[in-house]
C-alpha positions in Angstrom: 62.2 76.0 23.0 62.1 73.6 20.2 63.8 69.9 20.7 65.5 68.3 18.0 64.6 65.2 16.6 67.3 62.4 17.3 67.5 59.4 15.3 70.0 56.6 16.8 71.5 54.5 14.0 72.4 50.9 15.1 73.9 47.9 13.1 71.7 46.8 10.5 70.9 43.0 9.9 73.4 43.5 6.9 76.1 44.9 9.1 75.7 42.3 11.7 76.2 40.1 8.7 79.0 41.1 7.5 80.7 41.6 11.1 79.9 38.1 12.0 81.4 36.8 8.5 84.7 38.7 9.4 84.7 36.8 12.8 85.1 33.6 11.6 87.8 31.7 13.0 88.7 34.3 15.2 88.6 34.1 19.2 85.6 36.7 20.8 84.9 37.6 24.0 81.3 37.4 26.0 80.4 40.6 27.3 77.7 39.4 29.4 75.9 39.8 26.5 77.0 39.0 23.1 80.4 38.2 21.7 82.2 41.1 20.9 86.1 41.6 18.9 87.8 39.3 16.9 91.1 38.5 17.7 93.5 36.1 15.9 95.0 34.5 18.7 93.7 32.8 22.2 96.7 34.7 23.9 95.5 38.1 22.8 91.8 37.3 23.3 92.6 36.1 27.2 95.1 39.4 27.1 92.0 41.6 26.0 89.1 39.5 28.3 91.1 40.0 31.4 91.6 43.5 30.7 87.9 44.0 30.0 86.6 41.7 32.2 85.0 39.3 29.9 84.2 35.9 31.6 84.1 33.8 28.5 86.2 33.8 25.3 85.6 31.3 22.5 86.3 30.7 19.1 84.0 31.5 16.1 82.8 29.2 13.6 80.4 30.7 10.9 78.8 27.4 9.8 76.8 28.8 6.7 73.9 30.1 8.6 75.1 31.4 11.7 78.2 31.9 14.1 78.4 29.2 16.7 81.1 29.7 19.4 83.6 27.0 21.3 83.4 28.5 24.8 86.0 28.8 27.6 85.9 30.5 31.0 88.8 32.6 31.5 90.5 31.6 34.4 91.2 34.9 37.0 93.3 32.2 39.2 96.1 31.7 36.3 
């Protein structure tokens, strides 16, 4: 029995790039993680965090070298 050989391809620096570029100015969510999506309103990020759980959702500011994020705990209570 012969296994085949898997090869897993992930996001490359370049695509990561890219991904983050598209982000900016958009609102994210924190996975626990990372920031993940890119939505164009706060409504529809809080909408999307609640749904997925996210604790966090913040805005995205690419500021020539990297993304740095406003922060803001969802409220559950609200």
């Amino acid at each position: 029995m012969n296994l085949a050989e898997v090869t897993i391809i992930g996001p490359t620096p370049t695509t990561e790039h890219i991904r983050e570029l598209q982000a900016n100015g958009k609102w994210r969510l924190f996975n626990g993680i990372c920031f993940v999506g890119a939505y164009d309103t706060k409504e529809e990020a809080k909408k999307y965090g609640r749904m997925f759980g996210a604790e966090k959702i913040a805005k995205a500011y690419f500021n020539g070298l990297y993304t740095e994020y406003k922060e803001e705990y969802l409220d559950y209570e609200a």
